[in-house]
MARZAVO-327147 format. One record per residue (C-alpha): chain; residue in one letter; z, y, x; residue number from 1. Coordinates in pm, 1 decimal, padded with zeros to 6 digits. Example, Ala and Ser with C-alpha at 12.3 -4.5 7.8 and 13.67 -1.06 7.14 Angstrom:
+-------+------+----------+----------+----------+------+
: chain : resn :        Z :        Y :        X : resi :
+-------+------+----------+----------+----------+------+
:     A :    A :  00780.0 : -00450.0 :  01230.0 :    1 :
:     A :    S :  00714.0 : -00106.0 :  01367.0 :    2 :
+-------+------+----------+----------+----------+------+
REM end
This chain:
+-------+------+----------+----------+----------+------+
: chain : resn :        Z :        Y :        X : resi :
+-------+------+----------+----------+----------+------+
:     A :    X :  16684.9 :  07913.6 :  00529.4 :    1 :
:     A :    X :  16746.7 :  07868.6 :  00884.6 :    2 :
:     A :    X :  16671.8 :  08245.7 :  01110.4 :    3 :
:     A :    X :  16325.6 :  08306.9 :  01166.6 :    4 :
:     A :    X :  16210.9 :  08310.2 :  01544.6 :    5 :
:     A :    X :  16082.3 :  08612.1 :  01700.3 :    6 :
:     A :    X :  16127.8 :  09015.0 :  01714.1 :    7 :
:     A :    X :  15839.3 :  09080.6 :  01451.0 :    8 :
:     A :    X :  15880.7 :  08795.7 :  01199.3 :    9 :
:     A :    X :  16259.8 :  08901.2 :  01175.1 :   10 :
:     A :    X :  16189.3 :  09261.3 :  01139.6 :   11 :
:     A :    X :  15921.9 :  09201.5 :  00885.8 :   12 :
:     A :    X :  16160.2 :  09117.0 :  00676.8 :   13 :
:     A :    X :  16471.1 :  09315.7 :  00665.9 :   14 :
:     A :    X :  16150.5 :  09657.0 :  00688.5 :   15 :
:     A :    X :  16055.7 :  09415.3 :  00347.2 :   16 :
:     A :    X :  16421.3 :  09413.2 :  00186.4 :   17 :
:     A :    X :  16456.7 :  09775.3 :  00287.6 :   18 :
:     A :    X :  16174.2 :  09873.8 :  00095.7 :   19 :
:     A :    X :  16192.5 :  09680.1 : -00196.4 :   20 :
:     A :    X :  15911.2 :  09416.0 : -00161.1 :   21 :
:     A :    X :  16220.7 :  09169.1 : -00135.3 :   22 :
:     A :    X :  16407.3 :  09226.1 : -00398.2 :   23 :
:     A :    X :  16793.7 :  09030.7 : -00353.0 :   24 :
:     A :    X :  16951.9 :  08817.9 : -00040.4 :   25 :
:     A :    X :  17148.7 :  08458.6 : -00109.7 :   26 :
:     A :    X :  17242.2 :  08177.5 :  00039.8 :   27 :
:     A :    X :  17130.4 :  07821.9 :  00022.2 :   28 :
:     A :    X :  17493.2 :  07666.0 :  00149.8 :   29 :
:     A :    X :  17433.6 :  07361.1 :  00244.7 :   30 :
:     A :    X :  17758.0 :  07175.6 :  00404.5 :   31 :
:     A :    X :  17585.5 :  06844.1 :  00517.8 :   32 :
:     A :    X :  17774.6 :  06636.5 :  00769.0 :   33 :
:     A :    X :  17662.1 :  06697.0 :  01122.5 :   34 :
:     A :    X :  17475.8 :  06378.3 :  01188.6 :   35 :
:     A :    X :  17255.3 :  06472.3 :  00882.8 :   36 :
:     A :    X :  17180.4 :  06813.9 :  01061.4 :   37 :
:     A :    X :  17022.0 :  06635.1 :  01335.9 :   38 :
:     A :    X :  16663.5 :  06574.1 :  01380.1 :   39 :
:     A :    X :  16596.7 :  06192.2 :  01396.7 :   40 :
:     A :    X :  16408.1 :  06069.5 :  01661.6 :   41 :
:     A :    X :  16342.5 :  06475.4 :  01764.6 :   42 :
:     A :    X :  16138.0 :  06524.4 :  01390.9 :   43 :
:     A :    X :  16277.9 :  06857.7 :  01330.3 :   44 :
:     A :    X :  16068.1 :  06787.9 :  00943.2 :   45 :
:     A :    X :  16378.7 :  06543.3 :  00849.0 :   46 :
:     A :    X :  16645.6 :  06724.4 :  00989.2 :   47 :
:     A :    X :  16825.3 :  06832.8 :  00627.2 :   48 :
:     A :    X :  16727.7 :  07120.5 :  00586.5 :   49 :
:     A :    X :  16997.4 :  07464.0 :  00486.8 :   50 :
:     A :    X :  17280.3 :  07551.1 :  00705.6 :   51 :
:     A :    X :  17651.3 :  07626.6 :  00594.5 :   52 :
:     A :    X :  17641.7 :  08010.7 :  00507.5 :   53 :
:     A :    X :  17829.4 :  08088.4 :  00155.5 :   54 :
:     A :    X :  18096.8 :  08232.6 :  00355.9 :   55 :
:     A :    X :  17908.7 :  08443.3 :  00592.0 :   56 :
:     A :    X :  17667.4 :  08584.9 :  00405.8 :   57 :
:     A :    X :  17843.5 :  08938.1 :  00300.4 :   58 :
:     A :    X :  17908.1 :  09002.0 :  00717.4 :   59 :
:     A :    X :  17550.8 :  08884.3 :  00821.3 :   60 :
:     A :    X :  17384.3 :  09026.6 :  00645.5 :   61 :
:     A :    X :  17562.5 :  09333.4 :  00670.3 :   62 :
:     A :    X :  17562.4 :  09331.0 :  01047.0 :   63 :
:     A :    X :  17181.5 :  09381.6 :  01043.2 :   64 :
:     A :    X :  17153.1 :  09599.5 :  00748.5 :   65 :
:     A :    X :  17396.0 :  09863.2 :  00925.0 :   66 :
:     A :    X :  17179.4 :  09816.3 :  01270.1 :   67 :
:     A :    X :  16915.3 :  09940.7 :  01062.0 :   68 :
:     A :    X :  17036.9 :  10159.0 :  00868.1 :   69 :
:     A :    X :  17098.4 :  10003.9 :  00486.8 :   70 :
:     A :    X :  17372.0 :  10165.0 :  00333.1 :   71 :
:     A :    X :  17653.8 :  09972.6 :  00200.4 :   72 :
:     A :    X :  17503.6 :  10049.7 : -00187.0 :   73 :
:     A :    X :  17174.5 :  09878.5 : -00079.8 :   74 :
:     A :    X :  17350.5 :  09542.8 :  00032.6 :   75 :
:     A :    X :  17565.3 :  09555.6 : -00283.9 :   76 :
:     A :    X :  17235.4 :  09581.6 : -00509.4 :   77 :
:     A :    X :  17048.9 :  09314.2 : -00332.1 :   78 :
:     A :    X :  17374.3 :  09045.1 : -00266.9 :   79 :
:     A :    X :  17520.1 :  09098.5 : -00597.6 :   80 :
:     A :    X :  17310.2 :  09309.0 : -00920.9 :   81 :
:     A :    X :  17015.1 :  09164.6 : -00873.7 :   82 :
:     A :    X :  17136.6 :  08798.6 : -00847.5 :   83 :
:     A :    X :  17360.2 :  08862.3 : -01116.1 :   84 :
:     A :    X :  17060.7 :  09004.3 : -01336.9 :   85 :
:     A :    X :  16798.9 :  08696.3 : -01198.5 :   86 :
:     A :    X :  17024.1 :  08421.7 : -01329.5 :   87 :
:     A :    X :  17114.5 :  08649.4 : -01672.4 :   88 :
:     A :    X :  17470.7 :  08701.7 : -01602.4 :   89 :
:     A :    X :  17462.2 :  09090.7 : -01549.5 :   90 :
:     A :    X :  17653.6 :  09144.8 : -01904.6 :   91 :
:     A :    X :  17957.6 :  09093.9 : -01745.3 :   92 :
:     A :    X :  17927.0 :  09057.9 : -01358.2 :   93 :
:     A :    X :  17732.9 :  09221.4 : -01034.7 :   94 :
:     A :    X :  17866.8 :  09536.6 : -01055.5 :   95 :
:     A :    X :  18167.2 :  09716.0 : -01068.8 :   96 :
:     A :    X :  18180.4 :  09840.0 : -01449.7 :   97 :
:     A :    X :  18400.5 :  09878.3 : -01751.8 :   98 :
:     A :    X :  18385.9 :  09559.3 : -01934.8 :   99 :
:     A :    X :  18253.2 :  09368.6 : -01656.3 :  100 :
:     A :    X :  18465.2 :  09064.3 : -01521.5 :  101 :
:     A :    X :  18715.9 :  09134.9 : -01233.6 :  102 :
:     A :    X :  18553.8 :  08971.9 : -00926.2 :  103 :
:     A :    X :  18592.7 :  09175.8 : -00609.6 :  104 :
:     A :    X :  18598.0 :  09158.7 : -00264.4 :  105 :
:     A :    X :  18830.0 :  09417.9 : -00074.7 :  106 :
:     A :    X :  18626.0 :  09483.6 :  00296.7 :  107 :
:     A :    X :  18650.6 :  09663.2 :  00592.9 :  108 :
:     A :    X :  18287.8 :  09743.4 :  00707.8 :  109 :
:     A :    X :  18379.6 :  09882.7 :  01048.2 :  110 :
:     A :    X :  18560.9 :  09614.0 :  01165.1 :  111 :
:     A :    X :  18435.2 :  09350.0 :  01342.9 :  112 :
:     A :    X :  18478.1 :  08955.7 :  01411.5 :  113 :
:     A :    X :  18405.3 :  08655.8 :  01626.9 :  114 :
:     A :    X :  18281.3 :  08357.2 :  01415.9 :  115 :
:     A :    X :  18520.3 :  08082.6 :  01507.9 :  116 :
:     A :    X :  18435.3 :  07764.8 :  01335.8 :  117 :
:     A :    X :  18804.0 :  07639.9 :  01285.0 :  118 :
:     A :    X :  18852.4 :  07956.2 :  01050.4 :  119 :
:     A :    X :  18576.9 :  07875.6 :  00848.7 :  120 :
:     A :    X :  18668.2 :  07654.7 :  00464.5 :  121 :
:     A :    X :  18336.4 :  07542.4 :  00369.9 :  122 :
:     A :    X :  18287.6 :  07167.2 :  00448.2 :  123 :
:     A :    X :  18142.3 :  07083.1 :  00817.1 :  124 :
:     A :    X :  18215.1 :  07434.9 :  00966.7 :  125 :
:     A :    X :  18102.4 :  07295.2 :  01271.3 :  126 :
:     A :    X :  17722.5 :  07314.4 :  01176.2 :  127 :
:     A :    X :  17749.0 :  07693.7 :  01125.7 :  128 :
:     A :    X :  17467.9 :  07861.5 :  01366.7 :  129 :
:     A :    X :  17716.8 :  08148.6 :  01355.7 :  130 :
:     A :    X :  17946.7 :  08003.3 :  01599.1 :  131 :
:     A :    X :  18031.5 :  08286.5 :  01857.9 :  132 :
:     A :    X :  17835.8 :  08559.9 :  01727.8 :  133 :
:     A :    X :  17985.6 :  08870.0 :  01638.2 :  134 :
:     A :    X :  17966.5 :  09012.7 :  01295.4 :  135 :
:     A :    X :  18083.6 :  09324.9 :  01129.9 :  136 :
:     A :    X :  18250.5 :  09354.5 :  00778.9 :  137 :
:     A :    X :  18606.6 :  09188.9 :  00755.1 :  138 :
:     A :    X :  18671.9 :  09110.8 :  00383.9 :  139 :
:     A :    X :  19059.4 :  09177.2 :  00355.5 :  140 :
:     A :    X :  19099.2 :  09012.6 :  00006.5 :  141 :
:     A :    X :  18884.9 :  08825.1 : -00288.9 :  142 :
:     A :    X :  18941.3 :  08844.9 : -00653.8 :  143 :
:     A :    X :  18811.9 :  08611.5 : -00926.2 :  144 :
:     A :    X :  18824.5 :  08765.0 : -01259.4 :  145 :
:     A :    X :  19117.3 :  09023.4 : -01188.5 :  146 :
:     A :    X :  19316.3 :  08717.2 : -00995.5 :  147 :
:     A :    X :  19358.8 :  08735.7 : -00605.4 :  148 :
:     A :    X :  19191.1 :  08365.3 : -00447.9 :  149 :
:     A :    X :  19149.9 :  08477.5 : -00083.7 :  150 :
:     A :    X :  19352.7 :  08694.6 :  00126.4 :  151 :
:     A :    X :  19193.0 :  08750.4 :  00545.5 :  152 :
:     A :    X :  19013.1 :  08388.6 :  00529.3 :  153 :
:     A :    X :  19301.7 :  08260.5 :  00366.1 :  154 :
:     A :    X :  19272.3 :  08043.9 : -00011.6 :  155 :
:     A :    X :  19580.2 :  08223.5 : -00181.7 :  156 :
:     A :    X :  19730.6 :  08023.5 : -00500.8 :  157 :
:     A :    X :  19532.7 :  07707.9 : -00506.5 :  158 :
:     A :    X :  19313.7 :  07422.0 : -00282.8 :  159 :
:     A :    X :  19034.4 :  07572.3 : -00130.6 :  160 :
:     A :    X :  18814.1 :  07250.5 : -00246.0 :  161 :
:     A :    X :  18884.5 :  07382.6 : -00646.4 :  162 :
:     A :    X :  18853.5 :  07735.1 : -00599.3 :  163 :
:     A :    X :  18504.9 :  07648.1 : -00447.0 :  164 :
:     A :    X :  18450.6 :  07389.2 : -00766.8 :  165 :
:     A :    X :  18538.4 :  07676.0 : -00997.9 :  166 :
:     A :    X :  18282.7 :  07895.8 : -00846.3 :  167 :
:     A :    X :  18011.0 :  07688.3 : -00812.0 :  168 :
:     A :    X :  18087.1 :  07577.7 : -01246.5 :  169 :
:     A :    X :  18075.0 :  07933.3 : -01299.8 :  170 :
:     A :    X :  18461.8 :  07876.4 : -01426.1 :  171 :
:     A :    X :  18408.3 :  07963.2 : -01797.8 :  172 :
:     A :    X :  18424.2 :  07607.7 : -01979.1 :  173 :
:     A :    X :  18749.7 :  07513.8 : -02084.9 :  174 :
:     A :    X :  18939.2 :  07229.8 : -02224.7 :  175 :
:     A :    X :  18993.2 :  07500.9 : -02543.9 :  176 :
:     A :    X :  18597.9 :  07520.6 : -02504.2 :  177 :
:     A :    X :  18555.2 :  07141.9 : -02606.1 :  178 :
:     A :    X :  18851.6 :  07093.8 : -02824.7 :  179 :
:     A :    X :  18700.3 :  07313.0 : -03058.7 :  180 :
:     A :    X :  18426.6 :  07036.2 : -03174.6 :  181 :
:     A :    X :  18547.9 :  06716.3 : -03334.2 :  182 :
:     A :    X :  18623.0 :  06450.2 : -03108.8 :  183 :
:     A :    X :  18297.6 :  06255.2 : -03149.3 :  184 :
:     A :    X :  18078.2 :  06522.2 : -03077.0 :  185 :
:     A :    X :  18355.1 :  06571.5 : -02765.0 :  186 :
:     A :    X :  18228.8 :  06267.7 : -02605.2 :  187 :
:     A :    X :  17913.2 :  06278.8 : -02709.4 :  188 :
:     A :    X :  17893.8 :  06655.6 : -02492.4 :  189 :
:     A :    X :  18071.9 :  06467.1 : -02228.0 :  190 :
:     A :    X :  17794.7 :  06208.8 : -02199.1 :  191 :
:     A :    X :  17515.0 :  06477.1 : -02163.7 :  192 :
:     A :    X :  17697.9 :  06626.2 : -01872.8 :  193 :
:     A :    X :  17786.9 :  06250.6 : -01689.0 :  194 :
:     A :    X :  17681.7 :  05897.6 : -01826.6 :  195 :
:     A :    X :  17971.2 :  05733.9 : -01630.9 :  196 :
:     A :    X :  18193.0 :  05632.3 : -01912.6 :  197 :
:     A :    X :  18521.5 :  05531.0 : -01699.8 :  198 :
:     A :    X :  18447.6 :  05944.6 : -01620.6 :  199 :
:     A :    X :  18413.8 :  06049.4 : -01986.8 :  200 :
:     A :    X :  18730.1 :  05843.1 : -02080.1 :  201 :
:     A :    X :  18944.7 :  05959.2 : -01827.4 :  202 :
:     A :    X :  18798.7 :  06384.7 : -01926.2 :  203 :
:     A :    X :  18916.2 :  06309.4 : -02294.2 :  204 :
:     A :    X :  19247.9 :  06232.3 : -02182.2 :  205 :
:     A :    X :  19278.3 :  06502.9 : -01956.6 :  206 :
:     A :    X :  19096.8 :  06755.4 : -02215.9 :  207 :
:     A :    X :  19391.7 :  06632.3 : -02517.2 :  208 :
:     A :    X :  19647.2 :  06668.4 : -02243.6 :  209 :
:     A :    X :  19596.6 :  06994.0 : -02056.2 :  210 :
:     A :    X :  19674.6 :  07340.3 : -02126.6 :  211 :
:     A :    X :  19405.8 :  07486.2 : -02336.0 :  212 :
:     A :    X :  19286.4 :  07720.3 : -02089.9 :  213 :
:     A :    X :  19258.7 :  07447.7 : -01826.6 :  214 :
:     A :    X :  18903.2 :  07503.7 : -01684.8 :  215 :
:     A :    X :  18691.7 :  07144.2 : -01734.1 :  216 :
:     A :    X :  18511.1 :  07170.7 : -01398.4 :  217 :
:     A :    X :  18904.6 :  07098.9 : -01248.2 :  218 :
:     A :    X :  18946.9 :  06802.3 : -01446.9 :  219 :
:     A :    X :  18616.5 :  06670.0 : -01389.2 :  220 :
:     A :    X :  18663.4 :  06703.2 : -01030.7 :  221 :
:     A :    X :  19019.7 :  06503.1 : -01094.1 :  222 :
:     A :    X :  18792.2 :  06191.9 : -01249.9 :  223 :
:     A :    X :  18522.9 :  06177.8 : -01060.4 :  224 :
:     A :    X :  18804.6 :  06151.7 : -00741.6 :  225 :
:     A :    X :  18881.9 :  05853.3 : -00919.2 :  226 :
:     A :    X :  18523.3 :  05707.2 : -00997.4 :  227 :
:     A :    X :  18423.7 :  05274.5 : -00849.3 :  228 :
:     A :    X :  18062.5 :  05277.3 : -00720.1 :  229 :
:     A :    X :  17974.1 :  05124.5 : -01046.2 :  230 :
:     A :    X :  18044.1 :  05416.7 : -01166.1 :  231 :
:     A :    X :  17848.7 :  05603.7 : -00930.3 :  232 :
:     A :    X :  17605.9 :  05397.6 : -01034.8 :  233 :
:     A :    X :  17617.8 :  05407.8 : -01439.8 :  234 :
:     A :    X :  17644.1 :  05800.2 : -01392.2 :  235 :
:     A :    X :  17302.3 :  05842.0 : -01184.0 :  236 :
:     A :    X :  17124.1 :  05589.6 : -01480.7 :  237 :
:     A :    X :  17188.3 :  05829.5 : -01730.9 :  238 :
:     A :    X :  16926.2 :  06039.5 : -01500.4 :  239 :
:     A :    X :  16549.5 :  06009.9 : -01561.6 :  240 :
:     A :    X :  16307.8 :  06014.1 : -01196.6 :  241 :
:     A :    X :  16269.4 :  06317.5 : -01051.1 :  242 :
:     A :    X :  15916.1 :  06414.0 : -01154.6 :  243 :
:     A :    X :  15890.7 :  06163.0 : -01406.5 :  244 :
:     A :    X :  15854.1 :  06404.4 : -01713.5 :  245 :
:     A :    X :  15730.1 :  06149.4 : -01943.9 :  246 :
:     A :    X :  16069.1 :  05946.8 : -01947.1 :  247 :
:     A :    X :  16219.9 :  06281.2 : -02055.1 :  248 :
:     A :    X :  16054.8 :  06229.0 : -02407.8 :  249 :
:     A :    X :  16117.5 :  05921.4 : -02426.0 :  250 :
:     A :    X :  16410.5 :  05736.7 : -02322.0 :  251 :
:     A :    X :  16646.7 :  06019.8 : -02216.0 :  252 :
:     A :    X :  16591.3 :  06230.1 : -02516.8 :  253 :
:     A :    X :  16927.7 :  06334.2 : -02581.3 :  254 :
:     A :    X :  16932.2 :  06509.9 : -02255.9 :  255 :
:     A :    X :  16564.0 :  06595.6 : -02206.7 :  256 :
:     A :    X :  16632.9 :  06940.7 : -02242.4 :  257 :
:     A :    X :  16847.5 :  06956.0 : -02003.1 :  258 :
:     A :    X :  16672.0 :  06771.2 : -01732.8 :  259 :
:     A :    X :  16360.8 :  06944.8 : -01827.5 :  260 :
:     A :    X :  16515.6 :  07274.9 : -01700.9 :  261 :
:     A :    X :  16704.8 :  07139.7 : -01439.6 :  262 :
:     A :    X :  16342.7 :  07016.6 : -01304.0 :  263 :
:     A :    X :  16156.5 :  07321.5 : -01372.3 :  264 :
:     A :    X :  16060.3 :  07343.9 : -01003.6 :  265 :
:     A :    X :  15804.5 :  06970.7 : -01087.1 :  266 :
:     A :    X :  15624.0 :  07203.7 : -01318.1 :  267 :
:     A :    X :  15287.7 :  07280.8 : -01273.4 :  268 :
:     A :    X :  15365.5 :  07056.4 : -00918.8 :  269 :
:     A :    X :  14994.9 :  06934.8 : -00750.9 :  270 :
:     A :    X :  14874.8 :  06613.0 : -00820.1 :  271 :
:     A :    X :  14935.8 :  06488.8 : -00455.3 :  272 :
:     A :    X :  15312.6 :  06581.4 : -00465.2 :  273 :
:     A :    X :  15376.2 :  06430.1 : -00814.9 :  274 :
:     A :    X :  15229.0 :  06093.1 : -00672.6 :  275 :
:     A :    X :  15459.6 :  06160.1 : -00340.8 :  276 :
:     A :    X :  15789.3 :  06196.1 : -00557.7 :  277 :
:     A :    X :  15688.2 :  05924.3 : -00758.7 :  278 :
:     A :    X :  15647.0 :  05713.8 : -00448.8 :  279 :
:     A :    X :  15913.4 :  05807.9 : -00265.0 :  280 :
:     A :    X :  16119.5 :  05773.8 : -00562.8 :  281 :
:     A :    X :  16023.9 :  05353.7 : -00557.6 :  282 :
:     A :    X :  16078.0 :  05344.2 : -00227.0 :  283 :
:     A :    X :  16418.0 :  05495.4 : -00273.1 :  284 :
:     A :    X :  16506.5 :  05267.3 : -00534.9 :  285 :
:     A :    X :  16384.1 :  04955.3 : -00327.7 :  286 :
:     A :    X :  16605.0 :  05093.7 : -00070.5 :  287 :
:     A :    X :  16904.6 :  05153.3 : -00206.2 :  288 :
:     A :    X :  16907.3 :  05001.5 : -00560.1 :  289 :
:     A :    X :  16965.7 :  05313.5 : -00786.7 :  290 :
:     A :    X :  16777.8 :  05634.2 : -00848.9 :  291 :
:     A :    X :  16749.9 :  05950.5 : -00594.2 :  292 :
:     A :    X :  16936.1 :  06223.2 : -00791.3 :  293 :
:     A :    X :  16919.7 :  06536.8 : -00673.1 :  294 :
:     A :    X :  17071.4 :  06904.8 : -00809.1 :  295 :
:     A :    X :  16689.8 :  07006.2 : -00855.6 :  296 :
:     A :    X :  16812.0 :  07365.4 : -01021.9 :  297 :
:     A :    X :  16591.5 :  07614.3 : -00857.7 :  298 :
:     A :    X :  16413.1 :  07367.7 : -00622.6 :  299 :
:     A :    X :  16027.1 :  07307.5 : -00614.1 :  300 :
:     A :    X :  15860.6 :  07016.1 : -00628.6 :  301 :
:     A :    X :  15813.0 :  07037.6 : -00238.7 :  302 :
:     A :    X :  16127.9 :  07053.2 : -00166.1 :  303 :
:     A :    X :  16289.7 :  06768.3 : -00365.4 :  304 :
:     A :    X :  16015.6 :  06594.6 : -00213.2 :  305 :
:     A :    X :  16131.7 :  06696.8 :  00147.9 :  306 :
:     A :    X :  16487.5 :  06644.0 :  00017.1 :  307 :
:     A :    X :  16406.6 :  06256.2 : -00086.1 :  308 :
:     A :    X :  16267.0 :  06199.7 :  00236.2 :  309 :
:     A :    X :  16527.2 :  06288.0 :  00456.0 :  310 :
:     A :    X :  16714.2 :  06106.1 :  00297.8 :  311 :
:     A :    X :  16540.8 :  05785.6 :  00254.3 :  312 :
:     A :    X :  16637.8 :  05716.3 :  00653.4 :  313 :
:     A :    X :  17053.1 :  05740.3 :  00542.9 :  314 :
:     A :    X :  17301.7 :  05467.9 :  00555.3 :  315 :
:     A :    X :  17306.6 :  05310.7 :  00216.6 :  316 :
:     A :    X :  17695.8 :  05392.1 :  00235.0 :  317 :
:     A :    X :  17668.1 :  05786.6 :  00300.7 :  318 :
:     A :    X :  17372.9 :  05802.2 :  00059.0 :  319 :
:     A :    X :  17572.8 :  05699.8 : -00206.0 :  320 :
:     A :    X :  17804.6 :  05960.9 : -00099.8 :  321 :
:     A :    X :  17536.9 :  06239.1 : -00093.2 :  322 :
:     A :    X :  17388.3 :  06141.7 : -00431.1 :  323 :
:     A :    X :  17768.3 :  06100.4 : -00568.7 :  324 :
:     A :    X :  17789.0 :  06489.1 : -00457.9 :  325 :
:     A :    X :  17471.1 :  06605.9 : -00639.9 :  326 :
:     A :    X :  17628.9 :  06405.9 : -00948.8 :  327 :
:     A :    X :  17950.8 :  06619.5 : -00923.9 :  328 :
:     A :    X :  17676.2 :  06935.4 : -00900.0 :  329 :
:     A :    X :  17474.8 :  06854.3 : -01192.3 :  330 :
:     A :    X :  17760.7 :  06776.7 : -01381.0 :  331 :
:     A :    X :  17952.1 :  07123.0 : -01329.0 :  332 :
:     A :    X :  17593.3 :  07325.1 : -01408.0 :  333 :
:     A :    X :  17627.3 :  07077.6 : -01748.9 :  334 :
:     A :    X :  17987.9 :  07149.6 : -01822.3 :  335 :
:     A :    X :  17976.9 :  07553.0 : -01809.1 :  336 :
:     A :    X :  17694.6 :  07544.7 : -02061.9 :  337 :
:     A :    X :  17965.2 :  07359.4 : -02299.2 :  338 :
:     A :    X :  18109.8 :  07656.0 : -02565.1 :  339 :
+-------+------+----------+----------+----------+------+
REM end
């Protein structure tokens, strides 16, 4: 969320994180290009909304904590444990453990850094609001399951773009993962995590080709690079409306599940915002001639809502683009449930 104006609102909460009433601290990175950031016609309400933070957040957050006194422990609980325990993955990650999987970060808490923009290797640096401010906590080097990926803002070993795929898939899918399950049943799992079949063609070939422990969130990167706007467009039918819960039973039933979770936020969603989504979802269809997809894991029904909006005032060219990148999201989620 963008910072909160004013002295007391911003105290409020880090006196609420420091005793307890919030309980953990994470970022909503959003990357959009800069032209998206801006509000049209001055409406700051459809300006898109998140600002680029994923690589920020250990330093800014503990630059205030240590101005008021957090101890190191108490940002480590709230930035990594208790995420790690909200989404269920504290068997084997979120602290530092016997048994638990090798991902550390090696940091200097003392030091101290400028933001500059042109060091940053998220996508759009330039729409960080860090630009110029100083923060404290240098992290020296990263480690991904016992393997070193980052060394002083530097991707060591491999493109920054799949290192950042691999985290956001969760990394633990492999072609080994799929290979295990006849080949039928292969493409049939395929289809439940993309519709496009050009895509699920070119992932069996890659899957029967590749090392075993190739993870499947690199190849499907590889195909999608290679994806027509057909396609694009055959992938985001396989999709049923946002809000449009009915169609789940029905006519996307071998993926209803799925969705159904995936759009847990439309549940229990006010009448007046389930008729908004499903008007804004004909006018985005009239519009641009395919469905609005959106990653809706862990968003409300208010804020897809906001989310279609904004971007029902796009360039039918970028929008494509933007819903092409919630496709590759949705699709990763999908793949690292695959075992």
């Amino acid at each position: 969320a963008p910072p909160i104006r004013g002295r007391a609102n911003r105290e409020s909460l880090w006196e609420a994180l420091a005793d307890g009433t919030i309980d953990l601290v994470a970022s909503d990175h959003s990357p959009a290009p800069p032209a998206m950031k801006e509000a049209p016609g001055g409406d700051l309400a459809r300006a898109w909304g998140g600002i680029a933070s994923i690589q920020l957040t250990l330093p800014v957050v503990w630059t205030g904590a240590r101005a008021r006194g957090l101890t190191i422990e108490r940002v480590a609980d709230c930035l990594c444990a208790r995420p790690a325990a909200l989404l269920h993955l504290d068997r084997d990650r979120g602290t530092i453990a016997p048994g638990q999987l090798g991902s550390l970060v090696a940091w200097d808490p003392e030091a101290s850094f400028v933001v500059d923009p042109a060091r940053l290797l998220f996508r759009h640096p330039s729409t960080t609001p860090y630009a110029g401010e100083r923060l404290f906590g240098v992290v020296e080097r990263v480690f991904l399951r016992g393997r070193e990926v980052a060394r002083r803002g530097e991707v060591v070993g491999e493109p920054a773009g799949r290192l950042i795929a691999s985290v956001a898939s969760g990394g633990d899918a492999t072609c080994a993962s799929l290979r295990r399950h006849p080949a039928a049943v292969q493409r049939d799992l395929l289809a439940r995590c993309c519709a496009a079949r050009a895509w699920i063609d070119a992932m069996l070939e890659a899957v029967a080709a590749a090392p075993a422990d190739t993870r499947l969130a690199a190849l499907a990167e590889r195909a999608f690079d290679a994806m027509t706007r057909e396609d694009w467009l055959e992938a985001f039918g396989g999709h049923p409306r946002i809000g449009d819960l009915e169609s789940l039973r029905q006519r996307f039933a071998s993926t209803a599940a799925l969705a159904a979770s995936e759009q847990g936020g439309t549940r229990g969603a006010s009448d007046r915002v389930l008729r908004a989504l499903a008007q804004g979802n004909a006018s985005y269809e009239r519009r641009f001639g395919h469905i609005f997809i959106v990653f809706a894991t862990g968003k409300s029904a208010d804020e897809m809502l906001a989310i279609l909006e904004q971007r029902l005032v796009n360039e039918a060219g970028r929008e494509l683009a933007v819903a092409a990148g919630e496709q590759r999201k949705i699709t990763r989620l999908r793949l690292a449930s695959i075992a």
